[in-house]
VOGUKOL-311739 format. One line per 2 residues: their letters; for each residue x, y, z of C-alpha. Coordinates in nm, 3 decimals. Layout:
! VOGUKOL-311739
a) X/Y/Z | ...
! end
This chain:
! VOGUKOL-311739
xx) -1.633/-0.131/11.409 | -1.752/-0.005/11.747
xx) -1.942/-0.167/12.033 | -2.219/-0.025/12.218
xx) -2.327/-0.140/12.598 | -2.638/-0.014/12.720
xx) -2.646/-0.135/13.117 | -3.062/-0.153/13.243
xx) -2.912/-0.105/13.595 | -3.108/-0.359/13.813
xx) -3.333/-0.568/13.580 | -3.346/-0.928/13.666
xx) -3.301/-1.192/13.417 | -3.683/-1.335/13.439
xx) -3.791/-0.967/13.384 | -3.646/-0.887/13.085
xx) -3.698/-1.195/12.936 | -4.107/-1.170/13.055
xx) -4.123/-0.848/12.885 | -3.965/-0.965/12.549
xx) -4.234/-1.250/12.549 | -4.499/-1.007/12.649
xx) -4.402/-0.795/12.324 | -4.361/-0.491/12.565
xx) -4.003/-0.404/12.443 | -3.996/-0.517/12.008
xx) -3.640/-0.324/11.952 | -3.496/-0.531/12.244
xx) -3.638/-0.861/12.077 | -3.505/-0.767/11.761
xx) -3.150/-0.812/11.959 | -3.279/-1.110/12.063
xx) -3.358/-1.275/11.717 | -3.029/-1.158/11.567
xx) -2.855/-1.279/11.847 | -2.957/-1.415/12.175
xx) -3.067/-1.358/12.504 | -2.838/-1.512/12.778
xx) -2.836/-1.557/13.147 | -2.525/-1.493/13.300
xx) -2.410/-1.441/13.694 | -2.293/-1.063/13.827
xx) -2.043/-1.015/14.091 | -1.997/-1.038/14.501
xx) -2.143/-0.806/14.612 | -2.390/-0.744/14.356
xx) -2.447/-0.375/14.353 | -2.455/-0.074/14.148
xx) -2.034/0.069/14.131 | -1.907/-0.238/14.199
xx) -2.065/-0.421/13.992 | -1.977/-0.207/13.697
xx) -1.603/-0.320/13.702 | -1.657/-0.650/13.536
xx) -1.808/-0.454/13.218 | -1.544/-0.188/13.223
xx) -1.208/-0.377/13.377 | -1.302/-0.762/13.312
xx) -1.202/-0.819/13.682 | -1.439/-0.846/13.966
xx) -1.410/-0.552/14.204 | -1.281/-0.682/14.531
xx) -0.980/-0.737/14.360 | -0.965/-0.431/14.215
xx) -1.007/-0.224/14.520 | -1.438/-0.167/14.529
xx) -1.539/-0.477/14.810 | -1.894/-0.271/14.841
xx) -2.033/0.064/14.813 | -1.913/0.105/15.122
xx) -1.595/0.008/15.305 | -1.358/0.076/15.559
xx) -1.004/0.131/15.530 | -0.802/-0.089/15.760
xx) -0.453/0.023/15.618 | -0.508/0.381/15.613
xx) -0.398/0.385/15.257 | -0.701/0.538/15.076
xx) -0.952/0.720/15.279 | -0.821/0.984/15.558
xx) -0.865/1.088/15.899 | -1.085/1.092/16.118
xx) -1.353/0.790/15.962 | -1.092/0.607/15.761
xx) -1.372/0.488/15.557 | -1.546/0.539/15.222
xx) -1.905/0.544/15.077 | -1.968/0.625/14.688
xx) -2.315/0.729/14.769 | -2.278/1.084/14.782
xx) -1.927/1.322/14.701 | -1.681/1.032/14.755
xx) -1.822/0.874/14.454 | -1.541/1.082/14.237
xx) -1.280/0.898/14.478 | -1.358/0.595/14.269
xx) -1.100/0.645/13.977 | -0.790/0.664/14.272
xx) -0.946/0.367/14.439 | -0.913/0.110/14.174
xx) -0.601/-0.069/14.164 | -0.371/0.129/13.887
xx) -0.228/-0.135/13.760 | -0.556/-0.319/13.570
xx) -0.682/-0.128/13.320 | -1.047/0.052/13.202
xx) -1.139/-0.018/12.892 | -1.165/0.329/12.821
xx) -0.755/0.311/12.882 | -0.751/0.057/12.611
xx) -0.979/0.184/12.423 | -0.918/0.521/12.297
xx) -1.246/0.769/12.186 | -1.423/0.575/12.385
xx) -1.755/0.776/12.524 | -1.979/0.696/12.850
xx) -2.261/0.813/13.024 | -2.322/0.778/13.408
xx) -2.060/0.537/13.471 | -1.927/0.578/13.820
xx) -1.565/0.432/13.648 | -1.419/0.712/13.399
xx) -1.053/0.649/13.457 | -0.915/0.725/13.071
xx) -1.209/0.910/12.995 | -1.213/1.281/12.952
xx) -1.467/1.490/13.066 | -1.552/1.610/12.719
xx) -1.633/1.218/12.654 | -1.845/1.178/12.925
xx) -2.181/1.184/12.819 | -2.389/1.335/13.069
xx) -2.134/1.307/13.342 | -2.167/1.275/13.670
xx) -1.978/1.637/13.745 | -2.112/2.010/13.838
xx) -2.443/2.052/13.732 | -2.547/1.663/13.602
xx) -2.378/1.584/13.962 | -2.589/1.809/14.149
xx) -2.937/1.727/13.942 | -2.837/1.362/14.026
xx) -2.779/1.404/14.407 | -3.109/1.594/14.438
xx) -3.293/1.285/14.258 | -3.156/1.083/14.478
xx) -3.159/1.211/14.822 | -3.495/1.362/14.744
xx) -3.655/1.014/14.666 | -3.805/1.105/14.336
xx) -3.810/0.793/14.145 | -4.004/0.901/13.892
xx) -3.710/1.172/13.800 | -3.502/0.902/13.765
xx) -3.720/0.831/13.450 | -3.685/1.191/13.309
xx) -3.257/1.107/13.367 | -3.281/0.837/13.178
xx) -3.471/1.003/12.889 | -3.243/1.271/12.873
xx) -2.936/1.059/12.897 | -3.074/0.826/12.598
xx) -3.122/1.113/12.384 | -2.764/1.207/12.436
xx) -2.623/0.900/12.348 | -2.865/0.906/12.056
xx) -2.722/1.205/11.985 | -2.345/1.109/12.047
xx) -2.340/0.800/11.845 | -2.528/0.961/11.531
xx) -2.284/1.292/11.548 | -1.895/1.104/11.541
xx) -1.779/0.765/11.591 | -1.676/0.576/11.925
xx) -1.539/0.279/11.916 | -1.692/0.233/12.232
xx) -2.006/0.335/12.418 | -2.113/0.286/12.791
xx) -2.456/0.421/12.889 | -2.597/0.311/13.224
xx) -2.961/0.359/13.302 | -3.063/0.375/13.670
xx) -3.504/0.388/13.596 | -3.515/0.018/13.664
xx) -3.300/-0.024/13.994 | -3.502/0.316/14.134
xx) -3.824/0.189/14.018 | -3.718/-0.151/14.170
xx) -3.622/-0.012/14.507 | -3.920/0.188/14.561
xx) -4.200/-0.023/14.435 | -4.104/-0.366/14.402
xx) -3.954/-0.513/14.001 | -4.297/-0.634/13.929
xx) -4.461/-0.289/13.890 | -4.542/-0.060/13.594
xx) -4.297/0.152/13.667 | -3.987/-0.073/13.573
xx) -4.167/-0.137/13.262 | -4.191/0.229/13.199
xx) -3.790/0.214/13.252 | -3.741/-0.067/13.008
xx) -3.953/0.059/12.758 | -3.688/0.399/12.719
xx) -3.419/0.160/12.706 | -3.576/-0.037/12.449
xx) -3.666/0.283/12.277 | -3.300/0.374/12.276
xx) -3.208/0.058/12.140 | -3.466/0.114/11.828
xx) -3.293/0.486/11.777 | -2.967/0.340/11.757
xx) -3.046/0.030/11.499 | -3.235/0.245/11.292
xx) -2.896/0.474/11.281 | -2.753/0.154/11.184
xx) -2.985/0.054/10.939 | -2.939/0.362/10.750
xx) -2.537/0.367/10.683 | -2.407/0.059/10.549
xx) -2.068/0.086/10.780 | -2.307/0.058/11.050
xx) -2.326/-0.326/11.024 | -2.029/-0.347/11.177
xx) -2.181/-0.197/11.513 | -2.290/-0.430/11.798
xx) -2.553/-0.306/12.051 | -2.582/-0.526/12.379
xx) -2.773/-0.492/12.665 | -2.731/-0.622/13.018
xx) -2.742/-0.570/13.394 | -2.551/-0.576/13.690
xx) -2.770/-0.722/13.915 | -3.062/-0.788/14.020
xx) -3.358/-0.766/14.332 | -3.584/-0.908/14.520
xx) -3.847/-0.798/14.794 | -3.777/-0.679/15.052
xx) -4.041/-0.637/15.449 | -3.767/-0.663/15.720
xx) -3.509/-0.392/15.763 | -3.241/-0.504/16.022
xx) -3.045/-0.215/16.151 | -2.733/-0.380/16.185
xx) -2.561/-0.097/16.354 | -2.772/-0.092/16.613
xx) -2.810/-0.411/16.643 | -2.393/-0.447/16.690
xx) -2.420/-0.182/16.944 | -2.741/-0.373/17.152
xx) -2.439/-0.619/17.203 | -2.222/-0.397/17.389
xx) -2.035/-0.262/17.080 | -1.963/0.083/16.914
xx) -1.991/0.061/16.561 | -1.951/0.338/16.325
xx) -2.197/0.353/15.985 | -2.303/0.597/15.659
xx) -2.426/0.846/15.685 | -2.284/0.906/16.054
xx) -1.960/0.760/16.115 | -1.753/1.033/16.291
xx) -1.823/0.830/16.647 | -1.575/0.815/16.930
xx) -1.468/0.566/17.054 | -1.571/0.329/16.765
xx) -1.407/-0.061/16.770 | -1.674/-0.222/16.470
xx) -1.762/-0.085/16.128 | -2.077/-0.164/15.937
xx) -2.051/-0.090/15.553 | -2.383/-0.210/15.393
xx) -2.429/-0.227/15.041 | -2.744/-0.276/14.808
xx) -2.900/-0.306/15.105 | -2.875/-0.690/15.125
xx) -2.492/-0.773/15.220 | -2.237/-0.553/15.488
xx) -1.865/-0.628/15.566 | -1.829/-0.588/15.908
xx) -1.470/-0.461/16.025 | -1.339/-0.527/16.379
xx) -1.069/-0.400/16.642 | -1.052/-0.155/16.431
xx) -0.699/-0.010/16.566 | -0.538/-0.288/16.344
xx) -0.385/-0.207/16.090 | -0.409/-0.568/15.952
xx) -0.641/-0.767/15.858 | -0.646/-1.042/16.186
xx) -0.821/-1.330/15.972 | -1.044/-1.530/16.222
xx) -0.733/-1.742/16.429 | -0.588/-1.403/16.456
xx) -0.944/-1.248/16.658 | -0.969/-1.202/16.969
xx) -1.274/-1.401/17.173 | -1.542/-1.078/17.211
xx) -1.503/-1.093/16.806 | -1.567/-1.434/16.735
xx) -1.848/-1.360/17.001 | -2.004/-1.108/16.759
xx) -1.937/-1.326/16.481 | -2.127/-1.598/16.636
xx) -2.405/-1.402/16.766 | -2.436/-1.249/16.394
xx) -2.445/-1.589/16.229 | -2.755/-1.646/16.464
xx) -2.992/-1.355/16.358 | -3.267/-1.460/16.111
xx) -3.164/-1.216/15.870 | -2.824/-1.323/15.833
xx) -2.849/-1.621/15.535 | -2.460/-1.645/15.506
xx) -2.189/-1.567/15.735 | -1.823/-1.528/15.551
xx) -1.538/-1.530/15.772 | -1.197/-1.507/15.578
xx) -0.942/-1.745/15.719 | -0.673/-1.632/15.490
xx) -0.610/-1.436/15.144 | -0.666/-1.801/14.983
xx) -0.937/-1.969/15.211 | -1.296/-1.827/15.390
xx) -1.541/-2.000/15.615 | -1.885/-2.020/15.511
xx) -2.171/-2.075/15.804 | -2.496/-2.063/15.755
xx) -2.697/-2.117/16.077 | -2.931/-2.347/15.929
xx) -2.702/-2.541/15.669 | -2.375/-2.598/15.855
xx) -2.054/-2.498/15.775 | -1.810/-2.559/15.477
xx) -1.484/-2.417/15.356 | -1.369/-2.242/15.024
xx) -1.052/-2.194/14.918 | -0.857/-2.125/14.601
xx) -0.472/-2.149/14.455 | -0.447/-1.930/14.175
xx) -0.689/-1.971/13.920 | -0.845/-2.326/14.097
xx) -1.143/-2.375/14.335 | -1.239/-2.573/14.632
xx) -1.586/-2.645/14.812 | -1.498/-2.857/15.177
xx) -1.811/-2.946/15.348 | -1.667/-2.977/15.667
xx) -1.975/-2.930/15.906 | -2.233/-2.911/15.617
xx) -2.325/-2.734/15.288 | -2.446/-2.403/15.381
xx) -2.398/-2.321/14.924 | -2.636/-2.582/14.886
xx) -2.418/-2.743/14.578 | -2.449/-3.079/14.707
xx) -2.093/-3.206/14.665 | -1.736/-3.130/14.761
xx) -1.458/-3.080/14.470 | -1.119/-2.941/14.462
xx) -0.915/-2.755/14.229 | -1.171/-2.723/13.953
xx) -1.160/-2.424/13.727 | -1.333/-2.076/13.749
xx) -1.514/-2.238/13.428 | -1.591/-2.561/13.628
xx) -1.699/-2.398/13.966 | -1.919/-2.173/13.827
xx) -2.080/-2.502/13.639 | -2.059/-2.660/13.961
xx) -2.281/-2.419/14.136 | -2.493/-2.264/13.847
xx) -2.844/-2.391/13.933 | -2.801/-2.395/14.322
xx) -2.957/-2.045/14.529 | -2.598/-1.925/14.484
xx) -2.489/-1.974/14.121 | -2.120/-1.875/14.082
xx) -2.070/-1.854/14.480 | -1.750/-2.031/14.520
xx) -1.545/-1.802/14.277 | -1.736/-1.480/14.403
xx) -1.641/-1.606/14.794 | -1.329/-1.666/14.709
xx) -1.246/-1.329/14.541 | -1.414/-1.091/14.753
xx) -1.312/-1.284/15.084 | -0.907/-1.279/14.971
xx) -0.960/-0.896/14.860 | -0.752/-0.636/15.080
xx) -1.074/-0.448/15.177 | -1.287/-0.685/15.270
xx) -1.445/-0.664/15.596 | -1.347/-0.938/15.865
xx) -1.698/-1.076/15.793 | -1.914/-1.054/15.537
xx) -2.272/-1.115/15.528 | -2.525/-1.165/15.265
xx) -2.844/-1.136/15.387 | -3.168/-1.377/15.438
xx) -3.425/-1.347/15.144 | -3.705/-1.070/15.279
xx) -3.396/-0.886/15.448 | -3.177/-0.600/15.415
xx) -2.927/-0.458/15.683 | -3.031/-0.074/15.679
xx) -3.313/0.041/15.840 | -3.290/0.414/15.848
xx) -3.158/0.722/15.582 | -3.278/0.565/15.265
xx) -3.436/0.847/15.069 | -3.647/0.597/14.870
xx) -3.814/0.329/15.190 | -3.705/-0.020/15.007
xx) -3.957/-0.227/14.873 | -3.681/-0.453/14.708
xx) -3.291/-0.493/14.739 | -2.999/-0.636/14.617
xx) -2.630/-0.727/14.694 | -2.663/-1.056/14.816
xx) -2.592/-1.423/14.707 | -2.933/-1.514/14.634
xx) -2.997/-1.622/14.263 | -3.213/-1.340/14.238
xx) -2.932/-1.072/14.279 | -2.692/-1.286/14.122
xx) -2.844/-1.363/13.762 | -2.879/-1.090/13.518
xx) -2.945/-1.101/13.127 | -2.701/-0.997/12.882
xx) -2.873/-0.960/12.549 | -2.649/-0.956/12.244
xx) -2.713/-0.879/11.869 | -2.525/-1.172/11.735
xx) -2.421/-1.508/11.778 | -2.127/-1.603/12.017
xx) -1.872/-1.821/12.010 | -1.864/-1.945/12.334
xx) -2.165/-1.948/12.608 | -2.122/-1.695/12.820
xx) -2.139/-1.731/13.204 | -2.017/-1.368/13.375
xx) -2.045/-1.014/13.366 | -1.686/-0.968/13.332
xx) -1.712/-1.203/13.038 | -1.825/-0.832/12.816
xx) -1.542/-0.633/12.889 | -1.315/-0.876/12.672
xx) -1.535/-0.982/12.418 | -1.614/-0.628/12.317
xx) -1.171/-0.587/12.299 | -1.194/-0.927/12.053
xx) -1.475/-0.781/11.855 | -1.282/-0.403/11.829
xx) -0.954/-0.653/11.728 | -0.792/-0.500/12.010
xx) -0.564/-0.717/12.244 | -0.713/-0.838/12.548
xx) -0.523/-0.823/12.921 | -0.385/-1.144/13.042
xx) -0.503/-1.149/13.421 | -0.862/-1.086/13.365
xx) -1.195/-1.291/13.524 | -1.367/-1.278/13.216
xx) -1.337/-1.456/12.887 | -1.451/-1.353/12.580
xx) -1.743/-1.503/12.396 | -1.626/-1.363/12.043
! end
C-alpha cells in the first residue's frame, strides 16, 4: 500500500474544478470519477510553509510553532540576536525543522521510507529521500527563480521535479510520497489565477498524475496505491499594496520588517505573510506576550488606528491563550474563545465573521459547519488557534479583499495574494481517487487519513480527522 500527495501549491477550489469541466486536465478527472472532488478549508494564515503542516503533521501551524512566514520571537527562544525574528523566505527556511514543536510528529517520523520533494518540512526525512531537495545546488537554482522573478522557470521546476517523482515512484517503493508544485502560486502571483499560465501549471500536474496511474495500471500491486491532489490555499487579486511598515512608522513608530530588520531603536514588528495577513508585535522589550488589558495606551492607539485603514478587513487582538477579539471596522466587534477542543462566537458589539448567530461550546466539527458558507468558512477554529499560539503577533490582521500589506521587495510585482480569511484563500480542493468514509472539511484532515489507509496508528492530539 502507499499513498501519494501531489500539492498544486495555490490553486483555488473553483479553478481546478473549472478546468476538470473544461476537459483541460483528463488524468485529474479520472481521480475525480474514481473518487471525488471535495472542497475543503486550509489553515490561518493561509500560506505556502505554514500551510503545509496540516498535510504533513495533522495540526495547524500556529500551534506547532509556524504563526506565518514570518514572525518575531518575543521569548528569545528560537531566533538570535540582534533581529530576534525569522522569515523562511530566503536561508532561514532550513530553520524550519528546529522550529516546529518536537513533540508532534511528521509523518515522515511515522512513516518510515517515506520520500518528498520541495517540502519546506523534512524533519524524519533524509536527504537521500528528498526528492529534489531544497539543499546546495536545487537550493541555489530555487533562490535564483525566485528572487529573480522568473515565473516562467518556476514551470521548468516543476517539470523537472515531476519527472523525478515519476522516476522515484517507478524505481522502489514509498509508502509515502509528498511532491509540492509551486507553477500555480507563481503563475498566480504574477499574473492573476485566471491566466494561461496557471493552466500551463496544472496541465504538468495533471500530466504527472497520468504518469503515475499508468505505472499503476501496469502492476497489479499497484491498486493498492492512492494518488490525491490538493492545495494549500488559495488567491485572489490583488491593485492596492499597503506598506504597512511605513505606514506604522507615519504614526510615530519604529517598526522593523523583511528584508531589513536590523533597525535601532525598533518598538513594533511587521511580519507579513502571503501578502494578505501580518502579525504585528509590540513593546517589543517584553519578553511576554502583554495580551490587550496588559498594553499600554500608545498600543491600543496603533491598534485602533490599524483597525481604521481600508485595507485592514479584520483586526485580531488576542485577549488570552483561550479568547481573541475580533473588530472589523465596518461589522462591529465579537469575541471567540475556546476550552479545549470547544468553540465560541460572542457578538458583543456586532458580527464582524458574518455567521449570523452566536453559539458556545460547539465542536471543531460543528464550528466549522457553523461558519462554512459565510466569507470566512472555518474562521472561528482558525482564530482561535492561531490567536492562542505562542508566536502570534499581539495583532493580527487579515487584509481587505483588493489588498495586501507589502508594497516593496517582491521579486514578482503581485497581481494576486493570499493569506487571509477571505473564502477565496481559505477554500482549496482536495481531489481523491476513491470514495471516503466521512466528508472531509480540512487540510489537516489528509495527514491522518493517509496513516488509516497505510494501517498505521494515528496521533491522538491532532486537528484533523481521517476520512478513511
Amino acid at each position: 500500500m502507499s499513498v501519494i500527495v501531489l500539492l498544486a501549491d495555490g490553486v483555488r477550489a473553483d479553478t481546478l474544478t473549472s478546468a476538470l469541466d473544461a476537459g483541460a486536465l483528463p488524468s485529474m478527472a479520472r481521480l475525480r470519477s474514481e473518487g471525488g472532488l471535495h472542497e475543503v478549508t486550509s489553515t490561518f494564515p493561509s500560506v505556502t510553509g505554514p500551510a503545509y503542516t496540516p498535510f504533513l503533521m495533522g495540526r495547524f501551524p500556529g500551534s506547532v510553532g509556524l504563526p506565518g512566514l514570518r514572525w518575531f520571537d518575543r521569548a528569545r527562544e528560537a531566533c538570535s540576536f540582534p533581529d530576534y525574528s525569522r522569515s523562511y523566505v530566503g536561508y532561514q527556511m532550513g530553520a524550519v525543522n528546529r522550529d516546529i514543536n518536537p513533540d508532534a510528529p511528521t509523518i515522515f517520523e511515522l512513516v518510515p521510507e517515506s520520500a518528498a520533494a520541495l517540502s519546506m518540512i523534512t524533519r524524519g526525512l533524509p536527504r537521500s529521500r528528498q526528492i529534489a531537495s531544497l539543499t546546495a545546488a536545487s537550493a541555489i537554482r530555487a533562490a535564483v527563480t525566485h528572487f529573480r522573478g522568473d515565473v516562467d522557470a518556476w514551470l521548468d521546476v516543476d517539470r523537472e521535479i515531476s519527472q523525478k517523482v515519476i522516476a522515484r515512484v517507478q524505481s522502489r517503493h514509498s509508502p509515502y510520497v509528498f511532491a509540492a508544485f509551486m507553477g500555480v502560486d507563481k503563475m498566480s502571483h504574477a499574473e492573476g489565477q485566471d491566466r494561461m499560465g496557471v493552466q500551463k501549471a496544472l496541465r504538468i500536474i495533471d500530466d504527472t498524475v497520468g504518469a503515475l496511474l499508468d505505472d499503476r495500471d501496469r502492476d497489479r500491486a499497484g491498486s493498492a496505491t492512492r494518488i490525491w491532489v490538493a492545495s494549500d490555499h488559495g488567491h485572489s487579486p490583488v491593485s492596492h499594496h499597503e506598506d504597512l511598515q511605513r505606514v506604522i512608522d507615519g504614526m510615530g513608530y519604529r517598526a522593523l520588517a523583511h528584508p531589513w530588520v536590523l533597525r535601532v531603536g525598533a518598538n513594533v514588528a511587521v511580519m507579513v505573510s502571503g501578502n494578505a495577513m501580518a502579525h504585528v508585535y509590540v513593546d517589543l522589550a517584553r519578553r511576554d506576550r502583554p495580551f490587550w488589558d496588559g498594553l499600554d495606551v500608545q498600543w491600543r492607539s496603533l491598534a485602533e488606528q490599524l483597525n481604521a485603514r481600508d485595507s485592514v478587513d479584520l483586526m485580531l487582538v488576542p485577549l488570552s491563550t483561550s479568547s481573541c477579539a475580533v473588530w472589523s471596522r465596518e461589522r462591529g466587534r465579537a469575541t471567540v474563545s475556546h476550552d479545549g477542543d470547544r468553540f465560541s462566537y460572542c457578538m458583543g458589539e456586532g458580527d464582524p465573521l458574518g455567521v449570523g448567530r452566536e453559539f458556545t461550546g460547539l465542536s471543531a466539527a460543528e464550528a466549522h459547519e457553523a461558519t462554512r458558507f459565510t466569507d470566512y468558512p472555518d474562521s472561528v477554529v482558525q482564530i482561535a488557534k492561531l490567536a492562542g499560539a505562542s508566536r502570534a503577533g499581539d495583532f493580527i490582521l487579515s487584509a481587505t479583499r483588493g489588498w495586501d500589506f507589502r508594497a516593496r521587495y517582491e521579486p514578482i510585482p503581485h497581481m494576486s495574494s493570499h493569506g487571509a480569511l477571505h473564502r477565496e484563500h481559505m477554500l482549496v480542493p482536495l481531489l481523491l481517487d476513491c470514495p471516503v468514509a466521512r466528508q472531509p472539511r480540512r487540510t489537516t484532515d489528509v495527514m491522518p487519513s493517509a496513516l488509516a489507509a497505510l494501517g498505521i496508528t494515528v496521533p491522538r492530539g491532532l486537528d484533523g480527522e481521517s476520512f478513511v
